[in-house]
mmCIF file as Biopython writes it, N, C-alpha, C and O atoms, coordinates in Angstrom:
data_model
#
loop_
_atom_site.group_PDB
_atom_site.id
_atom_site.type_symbol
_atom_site.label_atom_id
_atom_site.label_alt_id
_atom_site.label_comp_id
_atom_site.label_asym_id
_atom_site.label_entity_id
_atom_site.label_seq_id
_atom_site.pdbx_PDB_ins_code
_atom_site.Cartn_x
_atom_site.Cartn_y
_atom_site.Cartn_z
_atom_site.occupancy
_atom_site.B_iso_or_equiv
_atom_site.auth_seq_id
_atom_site.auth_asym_id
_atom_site.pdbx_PDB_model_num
ATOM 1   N N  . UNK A ? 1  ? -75.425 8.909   19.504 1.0 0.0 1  A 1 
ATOM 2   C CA . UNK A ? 1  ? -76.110 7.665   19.200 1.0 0.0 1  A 1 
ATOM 3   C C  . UNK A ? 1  ? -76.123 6.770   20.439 1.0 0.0 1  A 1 
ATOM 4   O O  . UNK A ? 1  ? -75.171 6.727   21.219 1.0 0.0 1  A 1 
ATOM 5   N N  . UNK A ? 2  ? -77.181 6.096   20.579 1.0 0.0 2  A 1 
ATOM 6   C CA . UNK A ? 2  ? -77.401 5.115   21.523 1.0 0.0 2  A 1 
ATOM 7   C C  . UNK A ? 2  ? -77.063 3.734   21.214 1.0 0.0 2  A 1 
ATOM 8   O O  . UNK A ? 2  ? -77.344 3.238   20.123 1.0 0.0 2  A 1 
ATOM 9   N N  . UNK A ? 3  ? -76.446 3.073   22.176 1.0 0.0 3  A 1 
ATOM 10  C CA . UNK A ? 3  ? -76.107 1.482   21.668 1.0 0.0 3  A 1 
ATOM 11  C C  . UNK A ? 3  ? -76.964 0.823   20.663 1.0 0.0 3  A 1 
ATOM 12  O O  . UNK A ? 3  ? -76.681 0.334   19.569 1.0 0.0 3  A 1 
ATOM 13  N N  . UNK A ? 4  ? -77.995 0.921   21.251 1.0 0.0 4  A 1 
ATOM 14  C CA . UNK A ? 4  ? -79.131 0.139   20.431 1.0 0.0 4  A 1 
ATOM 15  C C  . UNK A ? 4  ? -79.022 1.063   18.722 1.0 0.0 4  A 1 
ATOM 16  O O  . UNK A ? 4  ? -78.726 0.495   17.671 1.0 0.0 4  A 1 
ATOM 17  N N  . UNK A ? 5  ? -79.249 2.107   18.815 1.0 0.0 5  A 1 
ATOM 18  C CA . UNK A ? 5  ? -78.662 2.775   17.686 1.0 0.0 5  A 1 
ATOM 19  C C  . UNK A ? 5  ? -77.453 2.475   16.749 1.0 0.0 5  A 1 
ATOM 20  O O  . UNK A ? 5  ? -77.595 2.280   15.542 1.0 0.0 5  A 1 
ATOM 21  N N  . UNK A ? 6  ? -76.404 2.454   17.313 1.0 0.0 6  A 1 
ATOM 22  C CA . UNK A ? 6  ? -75.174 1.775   17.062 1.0 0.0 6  A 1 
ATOM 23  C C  . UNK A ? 6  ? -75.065 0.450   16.746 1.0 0.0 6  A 1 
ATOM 24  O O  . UNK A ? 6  ? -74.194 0.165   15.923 1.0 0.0 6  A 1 
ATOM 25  N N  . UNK A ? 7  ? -75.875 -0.613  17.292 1.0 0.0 7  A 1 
ATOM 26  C CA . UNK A ? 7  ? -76.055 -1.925  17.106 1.0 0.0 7  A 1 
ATOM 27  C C  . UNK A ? 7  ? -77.093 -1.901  15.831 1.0 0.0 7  A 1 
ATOM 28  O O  . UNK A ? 7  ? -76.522 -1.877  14.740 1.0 0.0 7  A 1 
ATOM 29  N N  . UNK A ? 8  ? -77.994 -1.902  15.812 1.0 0.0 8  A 1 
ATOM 30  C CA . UNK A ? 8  ? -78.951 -1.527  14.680 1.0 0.0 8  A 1 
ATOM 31  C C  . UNK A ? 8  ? -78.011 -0.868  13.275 1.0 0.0 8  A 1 
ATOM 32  O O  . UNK A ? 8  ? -78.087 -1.452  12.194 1.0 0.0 8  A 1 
ATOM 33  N N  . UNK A ? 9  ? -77.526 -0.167  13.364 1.0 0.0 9  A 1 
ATOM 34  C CA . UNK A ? 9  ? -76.650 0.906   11.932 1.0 0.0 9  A 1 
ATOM 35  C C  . UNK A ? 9  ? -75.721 -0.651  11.435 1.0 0.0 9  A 1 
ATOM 36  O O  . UNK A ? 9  ? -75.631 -1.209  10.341 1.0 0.0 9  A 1 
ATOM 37  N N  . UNK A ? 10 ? -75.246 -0.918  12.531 1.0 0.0 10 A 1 
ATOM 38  C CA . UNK A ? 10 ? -73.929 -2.102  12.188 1.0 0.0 10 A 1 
ATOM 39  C C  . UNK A ? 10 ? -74.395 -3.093  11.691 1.0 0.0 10 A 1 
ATOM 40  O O  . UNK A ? 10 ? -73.840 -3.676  10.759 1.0 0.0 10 A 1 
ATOM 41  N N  . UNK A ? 11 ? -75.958 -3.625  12.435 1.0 0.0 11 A 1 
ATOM 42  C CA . UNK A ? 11 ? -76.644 -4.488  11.333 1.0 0.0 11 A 1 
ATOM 43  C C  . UNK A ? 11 ? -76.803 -4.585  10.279 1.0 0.0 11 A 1 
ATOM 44  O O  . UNK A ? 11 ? -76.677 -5.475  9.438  1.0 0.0 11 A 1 
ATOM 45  N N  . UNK A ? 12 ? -77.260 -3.092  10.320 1.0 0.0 12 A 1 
ATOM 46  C CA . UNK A ? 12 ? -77.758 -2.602  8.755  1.0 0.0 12 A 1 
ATOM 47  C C  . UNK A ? 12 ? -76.454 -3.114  7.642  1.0 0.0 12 A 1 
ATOM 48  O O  . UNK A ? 12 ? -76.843 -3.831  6.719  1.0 0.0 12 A 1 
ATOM 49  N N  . UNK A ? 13 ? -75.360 -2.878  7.670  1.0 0.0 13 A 1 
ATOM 50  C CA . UNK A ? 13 ? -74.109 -2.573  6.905  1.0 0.0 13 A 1 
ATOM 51  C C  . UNK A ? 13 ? -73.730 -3.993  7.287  1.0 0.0 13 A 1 
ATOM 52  O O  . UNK A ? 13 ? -72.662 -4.335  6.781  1.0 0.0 13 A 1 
ATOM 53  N N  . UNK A ? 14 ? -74.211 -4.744  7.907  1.0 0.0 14 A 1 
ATOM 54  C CA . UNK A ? 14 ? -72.962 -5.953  7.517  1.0 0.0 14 A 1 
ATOM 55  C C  . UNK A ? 14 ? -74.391 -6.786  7.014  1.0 0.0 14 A 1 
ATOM 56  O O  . UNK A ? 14 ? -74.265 -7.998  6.840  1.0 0.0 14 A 1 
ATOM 57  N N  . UNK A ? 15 ? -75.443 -6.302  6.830  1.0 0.0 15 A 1 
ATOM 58  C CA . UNK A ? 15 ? -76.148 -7.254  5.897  1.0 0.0 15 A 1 
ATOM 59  C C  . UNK A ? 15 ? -76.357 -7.057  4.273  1.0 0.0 15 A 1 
ATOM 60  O O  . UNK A ? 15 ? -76.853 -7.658  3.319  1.0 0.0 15 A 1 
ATOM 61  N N  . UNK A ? 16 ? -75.471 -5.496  4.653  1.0 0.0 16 A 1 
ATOM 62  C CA . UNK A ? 16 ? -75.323 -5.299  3.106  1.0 0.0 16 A 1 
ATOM 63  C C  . UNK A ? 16 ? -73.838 -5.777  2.073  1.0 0.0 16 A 1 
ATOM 64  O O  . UNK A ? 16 ? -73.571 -5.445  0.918  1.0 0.0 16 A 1 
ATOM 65  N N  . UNK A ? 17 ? -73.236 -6.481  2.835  1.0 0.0 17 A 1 
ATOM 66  C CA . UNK A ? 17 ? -71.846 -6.646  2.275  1.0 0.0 17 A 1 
ATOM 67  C C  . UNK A ? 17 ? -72.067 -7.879  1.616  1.0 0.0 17 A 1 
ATOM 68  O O  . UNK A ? 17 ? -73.194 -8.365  1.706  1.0 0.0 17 A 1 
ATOM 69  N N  . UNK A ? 18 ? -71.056 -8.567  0.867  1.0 0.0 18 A 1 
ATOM 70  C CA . UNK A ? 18 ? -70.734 -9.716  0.129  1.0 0.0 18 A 1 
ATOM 71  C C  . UNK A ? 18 ? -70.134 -10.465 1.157  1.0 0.0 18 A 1 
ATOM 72  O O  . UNK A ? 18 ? -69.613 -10.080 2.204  1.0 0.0 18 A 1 
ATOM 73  N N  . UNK A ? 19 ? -70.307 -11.749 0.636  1.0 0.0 19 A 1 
ATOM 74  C CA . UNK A ? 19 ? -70.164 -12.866 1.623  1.0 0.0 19 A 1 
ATOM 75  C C  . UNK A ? 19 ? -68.452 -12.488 2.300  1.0 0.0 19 A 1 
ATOM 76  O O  . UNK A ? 19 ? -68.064 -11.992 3.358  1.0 0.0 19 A 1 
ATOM 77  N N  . UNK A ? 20 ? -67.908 -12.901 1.336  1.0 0.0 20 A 1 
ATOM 78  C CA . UNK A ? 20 ? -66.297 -12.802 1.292  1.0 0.0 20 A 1 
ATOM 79  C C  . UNK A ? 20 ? -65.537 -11.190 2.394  1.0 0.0 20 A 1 
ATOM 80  O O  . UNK A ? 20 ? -64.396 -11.106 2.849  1.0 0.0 20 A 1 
ATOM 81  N N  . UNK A ? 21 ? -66.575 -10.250 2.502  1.0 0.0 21 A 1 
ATOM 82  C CA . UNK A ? 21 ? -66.231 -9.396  3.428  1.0 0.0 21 A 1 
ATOM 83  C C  . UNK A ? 21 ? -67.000 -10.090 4.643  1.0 0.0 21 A 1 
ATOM 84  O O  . UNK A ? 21 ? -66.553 -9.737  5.734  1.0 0.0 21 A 1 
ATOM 85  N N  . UNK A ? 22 ? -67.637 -10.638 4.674  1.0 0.0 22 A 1 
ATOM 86  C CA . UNK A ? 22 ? -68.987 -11.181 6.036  1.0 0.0 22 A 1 
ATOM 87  C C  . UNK A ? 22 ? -67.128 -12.074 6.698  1.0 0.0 22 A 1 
ATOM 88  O O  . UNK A ? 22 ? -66.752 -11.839 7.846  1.0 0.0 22 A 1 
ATOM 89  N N  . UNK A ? 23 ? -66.488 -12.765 5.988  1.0 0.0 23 A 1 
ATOM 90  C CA . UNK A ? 23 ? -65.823 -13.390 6.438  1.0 0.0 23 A 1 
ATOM 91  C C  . UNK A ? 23 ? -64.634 -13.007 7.032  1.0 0.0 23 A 1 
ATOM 92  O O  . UNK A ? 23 ? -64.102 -13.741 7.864  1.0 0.0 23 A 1 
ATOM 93  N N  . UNK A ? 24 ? -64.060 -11.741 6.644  1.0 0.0 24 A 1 
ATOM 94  C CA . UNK A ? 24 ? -62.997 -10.844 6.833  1.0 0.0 24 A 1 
ATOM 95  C C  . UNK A ? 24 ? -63.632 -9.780  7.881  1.0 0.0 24 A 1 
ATOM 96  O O  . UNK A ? 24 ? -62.875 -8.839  8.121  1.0 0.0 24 A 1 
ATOM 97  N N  . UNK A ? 25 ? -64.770 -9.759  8.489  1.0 0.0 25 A 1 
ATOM 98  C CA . UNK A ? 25 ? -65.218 -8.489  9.459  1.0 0.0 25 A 1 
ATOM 99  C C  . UNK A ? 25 ? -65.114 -9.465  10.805 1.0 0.0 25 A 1 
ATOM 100 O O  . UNK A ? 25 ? -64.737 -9.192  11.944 1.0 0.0 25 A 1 
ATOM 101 N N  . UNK A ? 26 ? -65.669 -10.900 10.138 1.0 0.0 26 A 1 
ATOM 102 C CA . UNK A ? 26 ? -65.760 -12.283 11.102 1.0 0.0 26 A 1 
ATOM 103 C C  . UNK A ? 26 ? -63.966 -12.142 12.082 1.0 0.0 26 A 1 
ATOM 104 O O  . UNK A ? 26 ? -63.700 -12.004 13.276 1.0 0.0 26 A 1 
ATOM 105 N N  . UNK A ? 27 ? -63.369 -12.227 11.220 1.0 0.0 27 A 1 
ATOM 106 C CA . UNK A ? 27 ? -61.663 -12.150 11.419 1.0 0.0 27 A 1 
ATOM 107 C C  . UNK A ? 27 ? -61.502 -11.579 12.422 1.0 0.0 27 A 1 
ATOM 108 O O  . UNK A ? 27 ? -61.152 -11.998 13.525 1.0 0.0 27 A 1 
ATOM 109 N N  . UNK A ? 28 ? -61.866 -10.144 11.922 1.0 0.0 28 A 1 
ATOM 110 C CA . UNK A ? 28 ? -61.435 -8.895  12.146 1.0 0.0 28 A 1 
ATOM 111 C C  . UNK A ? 28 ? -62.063 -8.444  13.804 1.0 0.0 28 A 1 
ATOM 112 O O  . UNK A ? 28 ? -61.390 -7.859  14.652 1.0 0.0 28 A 1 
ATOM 113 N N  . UNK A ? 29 ? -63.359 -8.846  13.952 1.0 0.0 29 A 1 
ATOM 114 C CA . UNK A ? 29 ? -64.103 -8.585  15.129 1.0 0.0 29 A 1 
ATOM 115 C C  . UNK A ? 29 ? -63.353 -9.217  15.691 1.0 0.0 29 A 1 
ATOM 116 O O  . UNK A ? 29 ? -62.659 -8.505  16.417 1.0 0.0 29 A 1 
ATOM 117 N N  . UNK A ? 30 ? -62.974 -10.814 15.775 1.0 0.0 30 A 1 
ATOM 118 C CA . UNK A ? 30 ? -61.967 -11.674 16.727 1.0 0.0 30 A 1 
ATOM 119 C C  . UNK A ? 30 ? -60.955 -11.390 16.914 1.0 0.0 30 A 1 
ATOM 120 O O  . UNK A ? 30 ? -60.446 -11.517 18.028 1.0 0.0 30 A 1 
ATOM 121 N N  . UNK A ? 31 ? -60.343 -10.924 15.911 1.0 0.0 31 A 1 
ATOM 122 C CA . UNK A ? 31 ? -59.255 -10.079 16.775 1.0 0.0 31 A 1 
ATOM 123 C C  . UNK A ? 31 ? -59.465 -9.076  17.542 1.0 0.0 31 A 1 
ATOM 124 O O  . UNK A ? 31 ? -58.823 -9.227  18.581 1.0 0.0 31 A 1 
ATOM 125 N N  . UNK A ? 32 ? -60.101 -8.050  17.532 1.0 0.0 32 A 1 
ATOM 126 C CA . UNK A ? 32 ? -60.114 -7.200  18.342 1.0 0.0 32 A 1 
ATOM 127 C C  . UNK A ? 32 ? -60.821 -7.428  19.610 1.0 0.0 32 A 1 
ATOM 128 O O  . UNK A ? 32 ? -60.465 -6.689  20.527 1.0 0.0 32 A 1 
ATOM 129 N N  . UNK A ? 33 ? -61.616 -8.168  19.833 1.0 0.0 33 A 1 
ATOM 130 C CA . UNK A ? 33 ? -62.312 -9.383  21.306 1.0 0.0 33 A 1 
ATOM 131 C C  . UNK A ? 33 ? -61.177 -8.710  21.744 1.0 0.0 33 A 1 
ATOM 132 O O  . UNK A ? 33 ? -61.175 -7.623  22.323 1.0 0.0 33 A 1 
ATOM 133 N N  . UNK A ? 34 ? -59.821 -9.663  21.330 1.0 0.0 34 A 1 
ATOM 134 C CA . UNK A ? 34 ? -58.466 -9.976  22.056 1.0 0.0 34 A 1 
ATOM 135 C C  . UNK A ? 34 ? -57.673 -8.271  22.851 1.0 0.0 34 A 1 
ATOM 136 O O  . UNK A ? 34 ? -56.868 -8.196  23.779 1.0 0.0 34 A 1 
ATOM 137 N N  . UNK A ? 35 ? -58.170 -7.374  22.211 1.0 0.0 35 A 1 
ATOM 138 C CA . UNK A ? 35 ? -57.355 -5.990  22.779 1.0 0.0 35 A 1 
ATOM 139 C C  . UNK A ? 35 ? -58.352 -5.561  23.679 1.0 0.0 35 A 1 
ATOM 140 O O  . UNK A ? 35 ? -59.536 -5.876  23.797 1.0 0.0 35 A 1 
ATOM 141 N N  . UNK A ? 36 ? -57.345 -4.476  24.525 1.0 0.0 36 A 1 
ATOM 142 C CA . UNK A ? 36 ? -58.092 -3.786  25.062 1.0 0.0 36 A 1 
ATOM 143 C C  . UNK A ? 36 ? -58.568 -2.594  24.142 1.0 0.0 36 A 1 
ATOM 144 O O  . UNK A ? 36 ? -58.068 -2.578  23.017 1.0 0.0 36 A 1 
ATOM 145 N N  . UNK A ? 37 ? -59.515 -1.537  24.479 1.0 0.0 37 A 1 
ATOM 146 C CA . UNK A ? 37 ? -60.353 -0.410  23.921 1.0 0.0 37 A 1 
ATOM 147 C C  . UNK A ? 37 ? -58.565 0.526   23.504 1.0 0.0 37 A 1 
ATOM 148 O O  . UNK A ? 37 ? -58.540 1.161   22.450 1.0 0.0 37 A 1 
ATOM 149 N N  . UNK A ? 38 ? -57.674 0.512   24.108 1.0 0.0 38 A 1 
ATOM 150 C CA . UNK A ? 38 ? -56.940 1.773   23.681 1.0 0.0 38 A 1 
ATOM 151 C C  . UNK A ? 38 ? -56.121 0.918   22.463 1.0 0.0 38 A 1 
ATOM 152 O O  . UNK A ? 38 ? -55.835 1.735   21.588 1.0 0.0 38 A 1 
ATOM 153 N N  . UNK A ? 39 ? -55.681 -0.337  22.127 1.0 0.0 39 A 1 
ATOM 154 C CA . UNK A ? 39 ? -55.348 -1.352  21.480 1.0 0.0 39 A 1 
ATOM 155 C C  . UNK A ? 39 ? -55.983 -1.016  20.047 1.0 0.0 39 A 1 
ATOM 156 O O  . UNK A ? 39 ? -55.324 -0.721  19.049 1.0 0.0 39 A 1 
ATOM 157 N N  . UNK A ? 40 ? -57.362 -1.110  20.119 1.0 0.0 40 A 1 
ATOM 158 C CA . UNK A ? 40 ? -57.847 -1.312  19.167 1.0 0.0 40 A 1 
ATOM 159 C C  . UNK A ? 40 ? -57.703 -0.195  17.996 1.0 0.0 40 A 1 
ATOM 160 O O  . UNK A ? 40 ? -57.705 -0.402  16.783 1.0 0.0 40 A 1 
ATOM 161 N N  . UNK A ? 41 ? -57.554 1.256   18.797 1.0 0.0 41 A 1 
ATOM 162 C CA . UNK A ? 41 ? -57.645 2.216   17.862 1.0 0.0 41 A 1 
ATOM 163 C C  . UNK A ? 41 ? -56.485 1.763   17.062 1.0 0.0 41 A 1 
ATOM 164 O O  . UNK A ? 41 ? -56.616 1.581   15.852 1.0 0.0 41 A 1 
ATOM 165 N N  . UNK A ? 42 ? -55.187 1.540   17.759 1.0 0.0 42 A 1 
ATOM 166 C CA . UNK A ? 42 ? -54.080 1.259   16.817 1.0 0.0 42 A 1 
ATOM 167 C C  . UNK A ? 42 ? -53.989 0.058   16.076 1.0 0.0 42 A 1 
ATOM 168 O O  . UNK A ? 42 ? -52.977 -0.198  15.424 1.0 0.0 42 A 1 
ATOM 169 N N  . UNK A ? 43 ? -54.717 -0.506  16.112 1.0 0.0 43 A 1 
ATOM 170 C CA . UNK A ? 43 ? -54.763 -1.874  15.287 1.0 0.0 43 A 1 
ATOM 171 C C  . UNK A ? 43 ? -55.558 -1.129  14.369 1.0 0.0 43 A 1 
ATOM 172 O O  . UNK A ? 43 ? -55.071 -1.252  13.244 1.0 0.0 43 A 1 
ATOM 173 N N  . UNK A ? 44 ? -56.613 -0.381  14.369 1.0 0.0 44 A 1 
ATOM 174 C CA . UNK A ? 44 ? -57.643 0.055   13.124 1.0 0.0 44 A 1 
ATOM 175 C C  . UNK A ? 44 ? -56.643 0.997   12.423 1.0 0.0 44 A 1 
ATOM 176 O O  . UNK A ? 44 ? -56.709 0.985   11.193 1.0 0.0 44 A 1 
ATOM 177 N N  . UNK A ? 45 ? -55.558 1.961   13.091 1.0 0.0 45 A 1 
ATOM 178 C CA . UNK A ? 45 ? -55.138 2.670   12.561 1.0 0.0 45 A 1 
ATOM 179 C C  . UNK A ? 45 ? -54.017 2.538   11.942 1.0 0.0 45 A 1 
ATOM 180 O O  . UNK A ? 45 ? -53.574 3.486   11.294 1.0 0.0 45 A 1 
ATOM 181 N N  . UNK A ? 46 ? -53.239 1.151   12.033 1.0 0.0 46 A 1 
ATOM 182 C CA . UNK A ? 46 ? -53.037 0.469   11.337 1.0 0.0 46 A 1 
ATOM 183 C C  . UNK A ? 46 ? -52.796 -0.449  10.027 1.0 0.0 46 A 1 
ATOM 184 O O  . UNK A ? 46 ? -51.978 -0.627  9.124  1.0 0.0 46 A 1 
ATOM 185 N N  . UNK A ? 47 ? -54.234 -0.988  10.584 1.0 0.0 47 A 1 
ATOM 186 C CA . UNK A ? 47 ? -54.928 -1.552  9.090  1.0 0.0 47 A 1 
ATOM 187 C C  . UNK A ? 47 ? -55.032 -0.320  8.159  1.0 0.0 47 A 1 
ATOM 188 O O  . UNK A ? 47 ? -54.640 -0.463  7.001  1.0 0.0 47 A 1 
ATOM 189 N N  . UNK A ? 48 ? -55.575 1.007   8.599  1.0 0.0 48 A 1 
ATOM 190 C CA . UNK A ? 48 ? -55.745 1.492   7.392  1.0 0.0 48 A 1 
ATOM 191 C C  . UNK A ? 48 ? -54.329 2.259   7.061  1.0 0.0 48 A 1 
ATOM 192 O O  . UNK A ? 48 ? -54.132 2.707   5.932  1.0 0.0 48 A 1 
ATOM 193 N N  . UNK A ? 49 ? -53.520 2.364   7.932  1.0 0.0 49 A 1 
ATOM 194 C CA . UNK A ? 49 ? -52.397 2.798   7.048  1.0 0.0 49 A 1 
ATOM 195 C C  . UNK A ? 49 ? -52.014 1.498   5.859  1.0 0.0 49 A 1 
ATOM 196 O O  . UNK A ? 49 ? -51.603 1.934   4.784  1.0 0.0 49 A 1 
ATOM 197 N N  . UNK A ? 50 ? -52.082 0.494   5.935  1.0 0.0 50 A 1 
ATOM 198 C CA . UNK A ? 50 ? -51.731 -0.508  5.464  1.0 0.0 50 A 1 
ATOM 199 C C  . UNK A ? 50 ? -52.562 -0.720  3.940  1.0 0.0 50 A 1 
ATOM 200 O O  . UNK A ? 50 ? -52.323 -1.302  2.882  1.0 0.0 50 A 1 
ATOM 201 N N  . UNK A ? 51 ? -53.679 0.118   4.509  1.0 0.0 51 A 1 
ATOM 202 C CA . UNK A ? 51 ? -54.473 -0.313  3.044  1.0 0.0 51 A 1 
ATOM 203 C C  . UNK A ? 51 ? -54.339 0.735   2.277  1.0 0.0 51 A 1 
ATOM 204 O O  . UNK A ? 51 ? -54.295 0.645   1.050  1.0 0.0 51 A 1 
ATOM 205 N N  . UNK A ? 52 ? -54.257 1.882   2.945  1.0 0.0 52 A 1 
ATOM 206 C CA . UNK A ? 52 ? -53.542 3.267   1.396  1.0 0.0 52 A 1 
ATOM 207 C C  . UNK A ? 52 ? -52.343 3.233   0.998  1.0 0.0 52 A 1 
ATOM 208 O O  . UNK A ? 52 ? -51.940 4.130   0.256  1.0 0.0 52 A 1 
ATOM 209 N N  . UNK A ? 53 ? -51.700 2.437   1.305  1.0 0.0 53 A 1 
ATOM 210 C CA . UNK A ? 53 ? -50.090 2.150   1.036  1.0 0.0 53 A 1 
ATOM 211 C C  . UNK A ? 53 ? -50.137 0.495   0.190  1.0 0.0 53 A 1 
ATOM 212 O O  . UNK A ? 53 ? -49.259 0.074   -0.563 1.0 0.0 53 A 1 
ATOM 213 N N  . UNK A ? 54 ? -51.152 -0.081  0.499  1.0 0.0 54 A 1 
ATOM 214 C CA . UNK A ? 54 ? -51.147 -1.466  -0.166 1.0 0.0 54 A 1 
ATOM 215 C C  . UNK A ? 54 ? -50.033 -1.342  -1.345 1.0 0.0 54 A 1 
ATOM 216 O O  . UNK A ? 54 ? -48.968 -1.938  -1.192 1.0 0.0 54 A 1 
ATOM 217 N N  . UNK A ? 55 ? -50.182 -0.852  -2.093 1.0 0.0 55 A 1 
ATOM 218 C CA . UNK A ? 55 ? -49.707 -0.864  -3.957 1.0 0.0 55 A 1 
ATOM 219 C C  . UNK A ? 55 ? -48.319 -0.492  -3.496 1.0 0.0 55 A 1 
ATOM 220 O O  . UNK A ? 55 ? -47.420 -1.086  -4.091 1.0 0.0 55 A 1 
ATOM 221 N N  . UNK A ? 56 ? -48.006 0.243   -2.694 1.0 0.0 56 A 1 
ATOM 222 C CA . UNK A ? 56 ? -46.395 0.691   -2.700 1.0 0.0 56 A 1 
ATOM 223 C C  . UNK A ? 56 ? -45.992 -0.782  -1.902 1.0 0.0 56 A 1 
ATOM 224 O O  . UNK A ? 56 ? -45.241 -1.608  -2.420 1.0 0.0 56 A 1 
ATOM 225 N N  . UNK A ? 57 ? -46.702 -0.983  -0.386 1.0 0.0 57 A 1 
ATOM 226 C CA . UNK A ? 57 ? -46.235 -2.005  -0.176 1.0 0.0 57 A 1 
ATOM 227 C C  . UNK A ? 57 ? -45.743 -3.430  -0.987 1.0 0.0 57 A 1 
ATOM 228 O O  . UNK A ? 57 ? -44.704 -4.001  -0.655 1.0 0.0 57 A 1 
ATOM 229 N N  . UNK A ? 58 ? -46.712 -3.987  -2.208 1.0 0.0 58 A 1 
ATOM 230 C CA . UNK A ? 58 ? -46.697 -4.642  -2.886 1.0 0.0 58 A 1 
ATOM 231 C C  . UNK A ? 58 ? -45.257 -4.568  -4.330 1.0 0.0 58 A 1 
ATOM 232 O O  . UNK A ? 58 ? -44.548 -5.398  -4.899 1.0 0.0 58 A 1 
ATOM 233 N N  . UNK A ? 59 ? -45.418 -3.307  -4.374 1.0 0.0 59 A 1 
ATOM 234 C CA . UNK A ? 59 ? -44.281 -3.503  -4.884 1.0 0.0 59 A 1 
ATOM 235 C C  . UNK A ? 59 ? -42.872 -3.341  -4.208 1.0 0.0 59 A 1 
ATOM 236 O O  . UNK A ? 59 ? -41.936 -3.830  -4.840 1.0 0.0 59 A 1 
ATOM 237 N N  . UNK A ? 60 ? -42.518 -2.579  -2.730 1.0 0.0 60 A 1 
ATOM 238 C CA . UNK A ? 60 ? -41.873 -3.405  -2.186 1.0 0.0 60 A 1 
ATOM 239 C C  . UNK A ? 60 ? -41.504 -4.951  -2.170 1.0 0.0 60 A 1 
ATOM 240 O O  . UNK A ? 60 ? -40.338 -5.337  -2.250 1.0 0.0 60 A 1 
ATOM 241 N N  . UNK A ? 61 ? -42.372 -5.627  -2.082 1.0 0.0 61 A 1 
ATOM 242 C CA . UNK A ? 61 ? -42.155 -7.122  -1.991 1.0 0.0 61 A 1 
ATOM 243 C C  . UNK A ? 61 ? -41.997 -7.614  -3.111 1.0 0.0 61 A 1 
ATOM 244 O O  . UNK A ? 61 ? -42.578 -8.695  -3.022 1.0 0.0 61 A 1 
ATOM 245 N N  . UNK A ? 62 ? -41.660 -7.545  -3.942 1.0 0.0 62 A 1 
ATOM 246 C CA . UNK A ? 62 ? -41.109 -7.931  -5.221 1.0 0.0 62 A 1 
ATOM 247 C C  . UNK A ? 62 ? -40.289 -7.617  -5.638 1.0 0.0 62 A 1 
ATOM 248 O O  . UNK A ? 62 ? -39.953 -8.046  -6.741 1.0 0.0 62 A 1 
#
């Protein structure tokens, strides 16, 4: 894929979301501004460990 390709697809998908994610991708892009390119994979890889574990995490904390 070509940037312009890549830029275009990403359009596509963040004009299809609900507001309330428009605001959490908003977040999410700003943080990653802040890393460098090798940073980021582990911040994404990360987040998603974080989100298939959510429910165990959660009940941890209680």
């Amino acid at each position: 894929m070509t940037v312009l390709e890549i830029k275009s697809e990403i359009k596509r998908t963040v004009d299809q979301l609900p507001e309330n994610s428009l605001i959490e991708l908003l977040d999410l892009l700003k943080d990653l501004q802040q890393y460098p390119a090798v940073d980021i994979a582990s911040v994404y890889q990360l987040k998603q460990i974080i989100a298939e574990n959510r429910q165990l995490l959660e009940k941890l904390a209680q």
